[in-house]
MIPATOR-516503 format. One record per atom (N, C-alpha, C): residue in one letter; x, z, y. Coordinates in steps of 0.2 Angstrom, whole numbers, plus 5000, padded with zeros to 4 digits. Example, Ala and Ser with C-alpha at 12.3 -4.5 7.8 and 13.67 -1.06 7.14 Angstrom:
// residues 2
A506650394972A506250394978A506650394984S506450354989S506850364995S506450395000
This chain:
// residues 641
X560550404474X560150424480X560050364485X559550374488X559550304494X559350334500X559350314507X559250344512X558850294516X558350334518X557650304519X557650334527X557750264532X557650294539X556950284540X556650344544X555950344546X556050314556X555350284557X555350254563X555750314569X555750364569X555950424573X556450434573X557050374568X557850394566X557950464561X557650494558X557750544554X557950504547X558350544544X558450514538X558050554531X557850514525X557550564519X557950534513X558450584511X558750574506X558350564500X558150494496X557550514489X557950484483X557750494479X558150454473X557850364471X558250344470X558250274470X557850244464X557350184468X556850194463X556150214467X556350244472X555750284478X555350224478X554550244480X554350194482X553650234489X553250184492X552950194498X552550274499X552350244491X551750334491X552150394491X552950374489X553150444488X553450464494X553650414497X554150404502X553350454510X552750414509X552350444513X552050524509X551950534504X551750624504X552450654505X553050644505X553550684508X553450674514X553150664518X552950654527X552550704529X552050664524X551250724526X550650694519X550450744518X549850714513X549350674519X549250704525X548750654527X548850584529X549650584528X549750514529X549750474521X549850514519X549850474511X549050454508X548750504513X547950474510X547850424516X547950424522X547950334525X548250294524X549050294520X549450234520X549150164515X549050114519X549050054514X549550004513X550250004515X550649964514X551350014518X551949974517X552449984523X552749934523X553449944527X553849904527X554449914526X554849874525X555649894521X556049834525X556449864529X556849804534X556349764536X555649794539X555549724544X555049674540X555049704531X554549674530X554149684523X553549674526X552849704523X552749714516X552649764512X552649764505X552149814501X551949794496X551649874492X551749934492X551349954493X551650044491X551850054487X551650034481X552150034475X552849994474X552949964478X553749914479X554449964479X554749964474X555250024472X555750014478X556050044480X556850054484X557350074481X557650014480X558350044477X558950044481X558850024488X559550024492X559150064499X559850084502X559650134508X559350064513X558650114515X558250044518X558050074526X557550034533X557050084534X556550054535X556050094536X555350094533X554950124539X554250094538X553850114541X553050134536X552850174536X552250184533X551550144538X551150084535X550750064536X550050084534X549550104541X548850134538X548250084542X547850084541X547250034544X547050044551X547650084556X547650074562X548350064566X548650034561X549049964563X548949884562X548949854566X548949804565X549049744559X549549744555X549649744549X549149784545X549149834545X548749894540X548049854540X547449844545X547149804547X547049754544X547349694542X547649624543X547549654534X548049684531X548049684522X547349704520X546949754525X546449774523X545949724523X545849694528X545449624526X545349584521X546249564519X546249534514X546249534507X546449634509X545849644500X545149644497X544949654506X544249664505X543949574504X544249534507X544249474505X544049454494X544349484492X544649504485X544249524483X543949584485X543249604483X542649574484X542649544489X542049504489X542049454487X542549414483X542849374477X542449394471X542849454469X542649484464X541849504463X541549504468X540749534469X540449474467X540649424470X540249344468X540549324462X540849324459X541049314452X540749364447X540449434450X540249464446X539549454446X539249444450X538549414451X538449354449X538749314450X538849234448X539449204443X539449214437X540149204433X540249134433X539849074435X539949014435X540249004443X540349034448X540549004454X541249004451X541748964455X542448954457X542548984464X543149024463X543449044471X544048984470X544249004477X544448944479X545148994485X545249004491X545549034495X545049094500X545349124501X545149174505X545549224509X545649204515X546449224519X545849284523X546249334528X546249374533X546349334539X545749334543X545649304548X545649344556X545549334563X545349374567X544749414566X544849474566X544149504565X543749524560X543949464553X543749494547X544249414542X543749404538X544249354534X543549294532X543749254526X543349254524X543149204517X543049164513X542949174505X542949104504X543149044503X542748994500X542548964494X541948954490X541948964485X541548894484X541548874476X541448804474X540648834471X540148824473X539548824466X538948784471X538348764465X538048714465X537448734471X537348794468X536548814474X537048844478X536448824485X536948854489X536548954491X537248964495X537449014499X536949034503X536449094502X536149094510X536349164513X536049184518X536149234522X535649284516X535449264513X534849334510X535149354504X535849324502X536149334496X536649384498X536649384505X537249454508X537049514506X536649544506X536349614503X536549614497X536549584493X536649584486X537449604484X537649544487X538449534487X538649594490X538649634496X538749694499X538749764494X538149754490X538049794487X538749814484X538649744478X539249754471X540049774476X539849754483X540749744486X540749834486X540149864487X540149934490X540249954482X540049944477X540049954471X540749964468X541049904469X541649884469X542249954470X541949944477X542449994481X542350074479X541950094478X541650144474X541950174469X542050084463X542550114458X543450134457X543550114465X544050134466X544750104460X544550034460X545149994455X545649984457X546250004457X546950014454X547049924458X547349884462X547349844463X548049834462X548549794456X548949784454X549349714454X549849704456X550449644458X550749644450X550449574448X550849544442X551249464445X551749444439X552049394442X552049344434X552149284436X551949224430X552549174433X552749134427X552949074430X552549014433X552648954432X552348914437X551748884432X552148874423X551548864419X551248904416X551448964417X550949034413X550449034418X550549014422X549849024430X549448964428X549748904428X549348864426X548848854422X549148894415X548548894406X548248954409X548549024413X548149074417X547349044418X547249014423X546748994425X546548914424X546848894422X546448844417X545948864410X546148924406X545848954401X545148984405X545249004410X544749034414X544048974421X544248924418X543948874421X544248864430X544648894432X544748864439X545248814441X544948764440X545248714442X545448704450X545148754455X545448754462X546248794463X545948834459X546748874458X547448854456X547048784449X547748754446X547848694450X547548664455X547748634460X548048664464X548048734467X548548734473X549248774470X549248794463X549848804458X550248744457X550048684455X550248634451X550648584459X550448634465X550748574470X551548624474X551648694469X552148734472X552848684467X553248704467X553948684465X554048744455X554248664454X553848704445X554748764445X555048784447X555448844446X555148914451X554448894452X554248934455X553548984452X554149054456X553949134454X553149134455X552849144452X551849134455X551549214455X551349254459X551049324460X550449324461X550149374458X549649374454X549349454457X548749464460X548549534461X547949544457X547649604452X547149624448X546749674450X546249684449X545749744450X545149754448X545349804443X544649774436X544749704432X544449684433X544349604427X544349544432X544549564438X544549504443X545449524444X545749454445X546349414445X546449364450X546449384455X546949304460X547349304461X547449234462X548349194466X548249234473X548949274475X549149304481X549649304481X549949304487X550649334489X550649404491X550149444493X549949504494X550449504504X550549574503X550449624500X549649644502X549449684496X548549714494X548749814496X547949824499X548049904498X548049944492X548349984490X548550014481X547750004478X547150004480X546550014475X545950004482X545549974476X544849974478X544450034485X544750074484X544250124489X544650134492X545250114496X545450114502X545350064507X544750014505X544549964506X543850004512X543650044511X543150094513X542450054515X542050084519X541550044518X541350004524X541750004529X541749994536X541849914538X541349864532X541249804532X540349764532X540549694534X540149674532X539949604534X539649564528X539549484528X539249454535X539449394538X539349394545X538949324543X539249274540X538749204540X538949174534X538749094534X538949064529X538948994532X539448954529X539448904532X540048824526X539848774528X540048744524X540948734527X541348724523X541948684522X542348634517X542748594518X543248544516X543648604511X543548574503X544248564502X544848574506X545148614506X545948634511X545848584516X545248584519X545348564525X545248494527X545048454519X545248394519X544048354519X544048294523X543548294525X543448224518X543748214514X543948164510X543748204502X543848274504X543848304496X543048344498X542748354493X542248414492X542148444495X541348464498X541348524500X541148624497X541248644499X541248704497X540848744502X540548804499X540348854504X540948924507X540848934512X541348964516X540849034517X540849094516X540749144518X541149194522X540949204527X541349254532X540949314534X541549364534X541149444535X541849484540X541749494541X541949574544X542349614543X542849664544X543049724540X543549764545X543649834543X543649854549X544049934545X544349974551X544750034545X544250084548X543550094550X543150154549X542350114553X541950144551X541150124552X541250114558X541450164564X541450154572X541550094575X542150074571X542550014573X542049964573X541749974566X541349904562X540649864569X540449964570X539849964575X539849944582X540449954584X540749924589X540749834590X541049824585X540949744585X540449704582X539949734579X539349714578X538849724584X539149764586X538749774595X538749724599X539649704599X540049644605X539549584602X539549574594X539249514591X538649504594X538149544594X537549534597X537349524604X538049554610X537949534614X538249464615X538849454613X538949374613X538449334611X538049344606X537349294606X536949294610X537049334615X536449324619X536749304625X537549284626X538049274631X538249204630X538149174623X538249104620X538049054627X538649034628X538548984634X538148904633X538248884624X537448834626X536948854625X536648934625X535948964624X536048964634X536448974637X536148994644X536348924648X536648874645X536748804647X536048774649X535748784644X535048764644X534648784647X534648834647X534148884652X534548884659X535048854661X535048864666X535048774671X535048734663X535048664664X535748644665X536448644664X537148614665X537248584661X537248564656X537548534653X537148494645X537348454641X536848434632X537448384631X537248394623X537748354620X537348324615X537748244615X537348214609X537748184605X537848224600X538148234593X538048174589X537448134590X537448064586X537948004590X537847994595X538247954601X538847974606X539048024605X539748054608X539948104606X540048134599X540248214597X540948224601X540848304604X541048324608X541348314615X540948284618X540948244626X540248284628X540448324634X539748344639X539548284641X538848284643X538548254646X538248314652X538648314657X538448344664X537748324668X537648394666X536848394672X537248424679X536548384684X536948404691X537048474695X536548534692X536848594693X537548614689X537648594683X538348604678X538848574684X538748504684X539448454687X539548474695X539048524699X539248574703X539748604700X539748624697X540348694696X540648674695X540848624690X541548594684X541748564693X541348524697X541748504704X542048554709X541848634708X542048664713X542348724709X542648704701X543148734700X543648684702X543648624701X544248574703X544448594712X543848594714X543948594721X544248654723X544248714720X544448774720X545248784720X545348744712X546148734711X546448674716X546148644718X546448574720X546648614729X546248674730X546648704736X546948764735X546848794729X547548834729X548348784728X548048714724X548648684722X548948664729X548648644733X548948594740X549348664744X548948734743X549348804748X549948814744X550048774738X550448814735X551148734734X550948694738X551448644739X551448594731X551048594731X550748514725X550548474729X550648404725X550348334727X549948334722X549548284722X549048264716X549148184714X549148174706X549148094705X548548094703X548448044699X548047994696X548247954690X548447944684X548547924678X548047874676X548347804674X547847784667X547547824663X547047814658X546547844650X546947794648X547047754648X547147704643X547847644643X548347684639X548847654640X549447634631X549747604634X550247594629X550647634623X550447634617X550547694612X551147704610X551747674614X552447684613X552847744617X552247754623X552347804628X552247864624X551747884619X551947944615X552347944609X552547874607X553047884601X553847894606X553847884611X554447914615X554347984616X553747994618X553748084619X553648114612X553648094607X553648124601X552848154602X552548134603X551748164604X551548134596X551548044596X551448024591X551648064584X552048074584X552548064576X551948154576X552048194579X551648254578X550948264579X550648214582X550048234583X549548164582X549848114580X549548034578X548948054576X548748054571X548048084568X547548094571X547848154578X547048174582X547248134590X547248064588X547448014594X546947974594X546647934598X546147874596X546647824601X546447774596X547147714598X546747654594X547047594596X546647534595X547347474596X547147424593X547447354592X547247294597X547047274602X547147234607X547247164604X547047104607X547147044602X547747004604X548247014608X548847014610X549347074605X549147104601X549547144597X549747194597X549547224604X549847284607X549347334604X549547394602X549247484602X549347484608X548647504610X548547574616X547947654614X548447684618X547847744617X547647764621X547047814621X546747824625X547147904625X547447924634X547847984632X547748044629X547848084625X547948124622X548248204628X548648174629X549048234636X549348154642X548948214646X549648204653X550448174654X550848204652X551348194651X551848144654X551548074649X551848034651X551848004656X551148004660X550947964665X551248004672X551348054669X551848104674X552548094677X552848074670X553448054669X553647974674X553147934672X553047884674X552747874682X552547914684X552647924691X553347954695X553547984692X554048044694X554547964693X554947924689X555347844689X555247824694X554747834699X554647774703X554947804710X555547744711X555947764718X556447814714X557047834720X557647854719X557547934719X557548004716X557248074718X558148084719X558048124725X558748144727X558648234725X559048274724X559248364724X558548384731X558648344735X558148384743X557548374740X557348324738X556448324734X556348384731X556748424725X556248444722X556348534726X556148554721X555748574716X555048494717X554848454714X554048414716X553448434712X552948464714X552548484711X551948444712X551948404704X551448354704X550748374699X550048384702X549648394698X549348334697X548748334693X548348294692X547748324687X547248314688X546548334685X546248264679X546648274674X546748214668X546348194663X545648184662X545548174657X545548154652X545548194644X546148154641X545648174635X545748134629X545348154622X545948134613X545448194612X546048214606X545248224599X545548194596X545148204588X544948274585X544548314586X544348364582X543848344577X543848384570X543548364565X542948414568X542248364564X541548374566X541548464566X541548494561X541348554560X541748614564X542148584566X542348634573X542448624580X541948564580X541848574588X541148634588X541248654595X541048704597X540648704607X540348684605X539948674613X540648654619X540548684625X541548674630X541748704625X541848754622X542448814620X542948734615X542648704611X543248634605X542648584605X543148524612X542748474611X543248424610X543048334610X543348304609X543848254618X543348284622X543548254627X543448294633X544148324635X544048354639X544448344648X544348384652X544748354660X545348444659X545948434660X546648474658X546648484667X546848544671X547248534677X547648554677X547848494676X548748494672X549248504679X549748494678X550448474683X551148474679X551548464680X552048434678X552748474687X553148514686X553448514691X554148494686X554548454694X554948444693X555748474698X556348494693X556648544695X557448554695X557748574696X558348574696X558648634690X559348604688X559248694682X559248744686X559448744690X559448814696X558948824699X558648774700X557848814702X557348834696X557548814690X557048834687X556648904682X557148944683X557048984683X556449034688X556649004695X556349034700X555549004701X555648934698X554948884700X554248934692X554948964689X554349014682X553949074684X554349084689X554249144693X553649134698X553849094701X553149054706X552449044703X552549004697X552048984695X551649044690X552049074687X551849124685X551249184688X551749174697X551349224701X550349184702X550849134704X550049104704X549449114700X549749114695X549049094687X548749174688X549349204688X548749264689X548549304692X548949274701X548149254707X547649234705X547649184700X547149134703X546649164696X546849214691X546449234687X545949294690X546349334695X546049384697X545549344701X545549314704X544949274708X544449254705X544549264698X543849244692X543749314690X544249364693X543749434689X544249454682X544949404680X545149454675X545849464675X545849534676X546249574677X546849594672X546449614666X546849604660X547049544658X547749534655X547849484655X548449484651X548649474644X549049474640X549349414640X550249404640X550649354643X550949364634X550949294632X551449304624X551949234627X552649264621X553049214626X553349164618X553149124617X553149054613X553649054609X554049054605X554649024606X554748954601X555348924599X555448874595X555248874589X554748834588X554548804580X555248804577X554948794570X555348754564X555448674566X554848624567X554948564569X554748564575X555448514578X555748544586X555948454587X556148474594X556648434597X557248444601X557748404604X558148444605X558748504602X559348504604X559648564602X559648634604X559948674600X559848754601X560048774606X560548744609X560848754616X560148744620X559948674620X559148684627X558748724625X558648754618X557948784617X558348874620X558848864619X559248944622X559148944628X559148894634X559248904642X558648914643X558248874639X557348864639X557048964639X557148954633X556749034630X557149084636X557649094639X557849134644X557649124650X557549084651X557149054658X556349094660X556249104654X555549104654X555249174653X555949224649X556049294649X556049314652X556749274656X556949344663X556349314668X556149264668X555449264674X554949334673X554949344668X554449414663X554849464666X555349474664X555649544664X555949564670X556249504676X556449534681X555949544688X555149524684X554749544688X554049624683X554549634679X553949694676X553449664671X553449604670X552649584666X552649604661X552549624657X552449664649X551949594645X552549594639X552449514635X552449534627X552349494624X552449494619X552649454616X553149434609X553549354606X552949364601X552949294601X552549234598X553049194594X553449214589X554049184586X553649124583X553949074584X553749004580X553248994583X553048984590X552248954591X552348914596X553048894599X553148834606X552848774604X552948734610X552848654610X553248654606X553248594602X554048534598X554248524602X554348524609X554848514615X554948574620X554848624619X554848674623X554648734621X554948784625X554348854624X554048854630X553448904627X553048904632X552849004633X552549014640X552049054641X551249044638X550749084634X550349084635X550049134635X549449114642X549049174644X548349194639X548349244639X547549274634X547049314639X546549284642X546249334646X545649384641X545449424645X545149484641X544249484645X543749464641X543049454644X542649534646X542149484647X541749584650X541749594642X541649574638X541349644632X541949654626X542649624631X543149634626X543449584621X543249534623X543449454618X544249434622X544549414617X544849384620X545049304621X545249274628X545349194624X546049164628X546149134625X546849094626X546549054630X547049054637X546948994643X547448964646X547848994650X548248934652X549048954649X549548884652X550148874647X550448864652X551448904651X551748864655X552448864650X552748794651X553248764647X553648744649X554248764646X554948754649X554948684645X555448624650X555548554644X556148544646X556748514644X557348484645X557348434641X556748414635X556948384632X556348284631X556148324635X555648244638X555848204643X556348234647X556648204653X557348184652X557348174646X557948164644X557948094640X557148114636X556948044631X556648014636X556347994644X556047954646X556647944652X557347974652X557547964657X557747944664X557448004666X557248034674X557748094674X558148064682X558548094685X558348124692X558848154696X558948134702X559748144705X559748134711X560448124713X560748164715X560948194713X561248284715X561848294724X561648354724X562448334730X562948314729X563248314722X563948274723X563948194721X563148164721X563148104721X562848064716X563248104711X562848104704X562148104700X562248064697X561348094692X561348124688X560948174690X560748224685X560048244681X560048254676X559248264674X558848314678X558248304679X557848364681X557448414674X557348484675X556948494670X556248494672X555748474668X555048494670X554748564666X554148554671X553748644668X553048594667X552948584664X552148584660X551648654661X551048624666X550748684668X550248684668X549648734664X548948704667X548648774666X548248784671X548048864674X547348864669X546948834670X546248854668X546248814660X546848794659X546848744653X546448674654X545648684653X545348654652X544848674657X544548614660X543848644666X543248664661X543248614654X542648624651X542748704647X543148714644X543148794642X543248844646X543648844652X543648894658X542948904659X542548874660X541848854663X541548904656X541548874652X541048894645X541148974645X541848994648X542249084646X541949104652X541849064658X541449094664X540749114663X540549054658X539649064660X539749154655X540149164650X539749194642X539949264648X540849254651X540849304653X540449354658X540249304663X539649324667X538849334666X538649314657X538149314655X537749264661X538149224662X537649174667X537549174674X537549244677X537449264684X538349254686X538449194689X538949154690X539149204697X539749204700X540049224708X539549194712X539349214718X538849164722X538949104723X539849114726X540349044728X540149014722X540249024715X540348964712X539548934709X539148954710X538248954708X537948894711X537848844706X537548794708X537148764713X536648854714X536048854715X536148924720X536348924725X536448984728X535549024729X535248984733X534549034735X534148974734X533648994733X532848974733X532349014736X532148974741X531649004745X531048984742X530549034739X529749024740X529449074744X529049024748X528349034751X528049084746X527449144750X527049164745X526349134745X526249094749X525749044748X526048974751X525648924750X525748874752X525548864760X525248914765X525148914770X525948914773X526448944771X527048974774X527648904770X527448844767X527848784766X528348764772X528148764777X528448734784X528948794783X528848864784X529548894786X529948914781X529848894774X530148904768X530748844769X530448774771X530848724774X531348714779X531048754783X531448774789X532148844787X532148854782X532548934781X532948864778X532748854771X533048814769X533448754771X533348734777X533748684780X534148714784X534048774786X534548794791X535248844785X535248864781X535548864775X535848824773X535648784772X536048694769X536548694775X536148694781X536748654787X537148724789X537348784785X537748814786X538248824780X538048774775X538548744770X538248794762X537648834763X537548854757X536848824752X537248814747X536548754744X536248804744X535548764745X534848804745X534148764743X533748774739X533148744737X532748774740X532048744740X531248774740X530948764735X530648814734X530148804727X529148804731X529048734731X528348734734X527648744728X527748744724X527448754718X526748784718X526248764718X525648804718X525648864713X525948894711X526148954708X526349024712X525949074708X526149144708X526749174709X526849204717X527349224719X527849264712X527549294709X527849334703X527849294698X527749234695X527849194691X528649154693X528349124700X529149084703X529749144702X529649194704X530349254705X530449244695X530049254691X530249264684X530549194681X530149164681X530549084682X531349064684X531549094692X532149084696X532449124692X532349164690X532649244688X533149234680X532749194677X532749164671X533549104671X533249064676X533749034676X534349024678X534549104679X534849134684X535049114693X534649104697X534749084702X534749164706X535649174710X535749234710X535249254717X535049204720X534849244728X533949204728X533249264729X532749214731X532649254734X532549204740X532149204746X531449214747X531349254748X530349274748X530249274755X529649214758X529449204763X528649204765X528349234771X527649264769X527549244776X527049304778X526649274787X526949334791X527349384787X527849444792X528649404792X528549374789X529349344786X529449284795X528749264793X528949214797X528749214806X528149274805X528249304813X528849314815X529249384812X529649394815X530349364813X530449324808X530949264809X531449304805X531249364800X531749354793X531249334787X531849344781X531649344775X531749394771X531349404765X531549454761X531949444754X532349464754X532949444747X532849494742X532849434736X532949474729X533549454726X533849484724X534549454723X534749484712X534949424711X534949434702X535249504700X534649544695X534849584692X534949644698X534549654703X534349704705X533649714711X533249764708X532749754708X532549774715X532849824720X532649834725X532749764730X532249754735X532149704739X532549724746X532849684752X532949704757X532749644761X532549674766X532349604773X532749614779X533049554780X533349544786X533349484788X533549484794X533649424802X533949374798X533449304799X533849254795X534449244798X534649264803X535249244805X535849274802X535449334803X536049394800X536249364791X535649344789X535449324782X536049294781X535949204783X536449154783X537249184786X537349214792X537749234793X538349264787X538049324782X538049344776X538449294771X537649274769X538149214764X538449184766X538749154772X539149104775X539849134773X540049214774X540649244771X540649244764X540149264762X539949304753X540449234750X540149174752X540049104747X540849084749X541149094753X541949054752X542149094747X542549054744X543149054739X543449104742X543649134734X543849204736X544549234740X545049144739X545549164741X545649164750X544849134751X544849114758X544549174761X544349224758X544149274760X544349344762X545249314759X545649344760X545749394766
């Protein structure tokens, strides 16, 4: 007998041998007909995976996050097997579980379109229908290899032939279709259900590699009930119409040119408004909140990252050059150093710090062509970075601080939800387990002894530190990683910086690595999609545009308009010999939140009449009172206070 603890503490005595289906219809039939997996101490296995020693266990169904996660990746499998059944000459290749859905890449000649989806849908629904038995078998390293070599897949016996040859190879089946998997898979085809579906198609590298072949990459969807599915093909369609280079353009901020800069904006003057009066924004919360600001070279000496260790981990996505005196420089990558190298200059005594030094840094990193992405993954971006610097005894409290900050300064953009994961040490690290132990506690109890609800992120720190990262939550439910805050002991140690403590001595300072908005150019791009373009008024390039409804009424259109300006709110005129109702559809379009309509009542009695974005009732008042209005509305929110 073995003894099976359930999540509740109850114990079920079964006979040894047990396995998840049997261990779930002793609970409840209705859980035996949702379970797709469990777990056994913690970690994830088949339902059919026997238990011979007293274990506990969790029964896994498609409304666990795991359950979820397996479910994709069988469906993945299926739609493997769908394209091999329709096409017997393609080659599969990998096909992992992704956010959201997963998704396929496969090796064949003609390509993949979007009108080939129906089809392959079908045979997947077909598939699922026949309800196949989806089976875990195991090979050695060379029975895998003639495996799939007899069977023509030469992608397969590549990524076999590069494991360690005393290695176990597992193997999942379903019907006449067989892939390499680690699993774990759900027992059969029809608990896969039909709550999916193919989303694009797109090319990819060989494992990633821009050297090898391309493949085509199909991605879909999957989901554990229809609802769920409609639900996110709903979000999907409004993100398309929320895509911030579809409203970049229409609102004129920002182009890229892909032939001559891939992934560098090229800032129009309404855009480079905003990106300036988000800096302008943080640059006075940073000064209320007791930061200085530096200024950094772009272009410095590649020895400064081989001392930070940046090099040896991240070399590859660095742009760097050879000089004809023989020196490497790069073009920065991060901050960091030039922080550090500030922070050297002069003697820092215990009274200086906590010092909290910002800087709005410029800095460019190598991304492969096919995943840059408009702001959201570019190649060259401005970080508003800081670096503080701390004593061990203040740093605990400076997490706290900084903490509060980020998300003040988030609710000032509107997001309130806001999920904190807490980082912890990679596998390749720096430093000993003693620093990363003071580190990862610092950062805890700033969490726990003020209430903030987190979750561990085991293995995802810096190589030099753990960190905080923040995940904000969009109007229609997306979520996106922004800003980061990181405990380091271990760069102030390789760059040796001190200060002079009260008994005289030097001592190391630690630093915090901090950046709120991350990036100006992806905060921006999460602003426009989130806003759907109708920006805060404070932050709106284009506050008001006043038009005349004729050109007889030019002069006081001018006149509104100049006295708006000298009360600090940008304001245009639109003189255009055009139709009052064309200019408002025009303004409307490209999102300009406030227009001013000006006529021969407007101007006798000395108001205007305002339409303001996305609501259709008009209201007339006293320009005074008008300006007065916006003159509160348009400060910063924190100034509003």
């Amino acid at each position: 007998m073995v003894a099976i603890k359930l999540p509740d503490g109850s114990i079920l005595d079964m006979e040894s041998g047990v396995n998840g289906f049997d261990i779930a219809n002793k609970i409840s039939p209705n859980l035996a007909k949702a379970a797709l997996a469990i777990t056994v101490n913690g970690t994830l296995q088949d339902l059919s995976t026997p238990i011979t020693t007293d274990a506990t266990i969790t029964i896994i169904t498609g409304r666990d996050k795991e359950g979820l996660h397996i479910l994709r990746h069988s469906c993945s499998h299926v739609m493997a097997q769908a394209v091999k059944e329709l096409w017997p000459d393609v080659q599969v290749t990998i096909g992992p579980a992704i956010e959201n859905g997963f998704y396929y890449d496969f090796a064949r000649k003609e390509p993949f379109t979007t009108e080939d989806f129906a089809k392959i849908e079908e045979k997947m629904h077909e598939i699922v229908k026949r309800d196949e038995k989806i089976e875990r078998l195991v090979m050695s390293r060379d029975e895998a290899i003639k495996f799939f070599k007899n069977k023509g897949e030469h992608y397969k016996v590549e990524l076999i032939e590069d494991l360690p040859e005393n290695e176990t190879i597992s193997f999942y089946r379903q019907g006449d279709f067989t892939d390499l998997c680690r699993g774990p898979h759900v027992p059969s085809t029809g608990k896969i259900g039909n709550a999916f579906k193919l989303t694009k198609v797109a090319g990819a590298y060989w494992r990633g590699d821009s050297s090898k072949e391309m493949l085509q990459r199909i991605y879909a969807t999957a989901w554990a009930d229809k609802k769920d599915l409609d639900a996110y093909l709903l979000m999907l369609e409004e993100a398309a119409k929320r895509d911030h280079r579809k409203i970049g353009k229409e609102m004129d901020l920002f182009h890229f040119e892909p032939e001559y800069a891939p992934g560098a904006v090229f800032w129009h003057d309404k855009g480079y408004k905003i990106y300036r009066k988000l800096i302008e924004y943080m640059r006075n919360r940073q000064e209320h909140n007791g930061y200085i600001e530096i200024s950094t070279p772009r272009v410095m000496d590649r020895v400064l990252w081989e001392t930070s260790g940046h090099w040896e981990k991240y070399g590859a996505h660095n742009y760097s050059g050879q000089t004809e005196d023989g020196k490497w420089f790069c073009i920065k990558p991060m901050n960091c150093p030039g922080g550090l190298l500030v922070y050297k200059q002069g003697i820092k005594s215990y009274r200086d710090l906590p010092l909290r030094v910002a800087e709005f840094g410029k800095v460019n990193r190598y991304e492969a062509s096919g995943s840059l992405m408009g702001l959201m993954r570019v190649r060259e971006f401005t970080q508003d970075d800081a670096h503080i610097f701390c004593t061990p005894e203040q740093m605990e409290e400076e997490c706290i601080t900084t903490l509060k900050l980020i998300l003040d300064i988030y609710k000032d953009f509107g997001f309130e939800d806001v999920k904190i994961y807490l980082s912890t040490r990679p596998e390749k690290r720096i430093g000993s387990d003693k620093i990363w132990d003071i580190c990862e506690k610092a950062l805890a109890n700033a969490l726990t002894s003020h209430g903030y609800a987190f979750e561990i992120n085991e293995g995802e720190g810096a190589f030099y530190g753990p960190k905080l990262e923040f995940i904000l939550k969009d109007a229609i439910g997306r979520e996106w990683q922004c800003g980061t805050i990181q405990v380091d002991m271990n760069l102030p140690e390789r760059f040796d910086i001190s200060y002079i403590g009260e008994d005289g001595e030097k001592h190391q300072p630690v630093m915090l690595h901090r950046a709120l908005f991350g990036s100006i150019e992806r905060f921006l791009g999460i602003l426009i999609e989130n806003h759907a373009g109708k920006l805060p008024l404070w932050l709106s390039p284009e506050q008001v545009m006043v038009c005349p409804i004729v050109s007889e009424f030019d002069d006081y259109a001018k006149e509104v308009a100049d006295k708006l300006r000298k009360a600090g709110i940008s304001a245009n005129t639109d003189l255009r010999n055009e139709k009052i109702t064309y200019k408002i559809r025009e303004h409307s379009l490209s999102k300009t939140p406030i227009i001013a309509i000006v006529g021969a009542k407007e101007k006798e009695n000395g108001t205007v009449t305002v339409r303001r974005l996305g609501i259709e009732q008009q209201e007339i008042l006293k320009l005074e009172d008008f300006i007065s209005n916006l003159v509160e509305e348009t400060k910063m929110p924190h100034l509003s206070e």
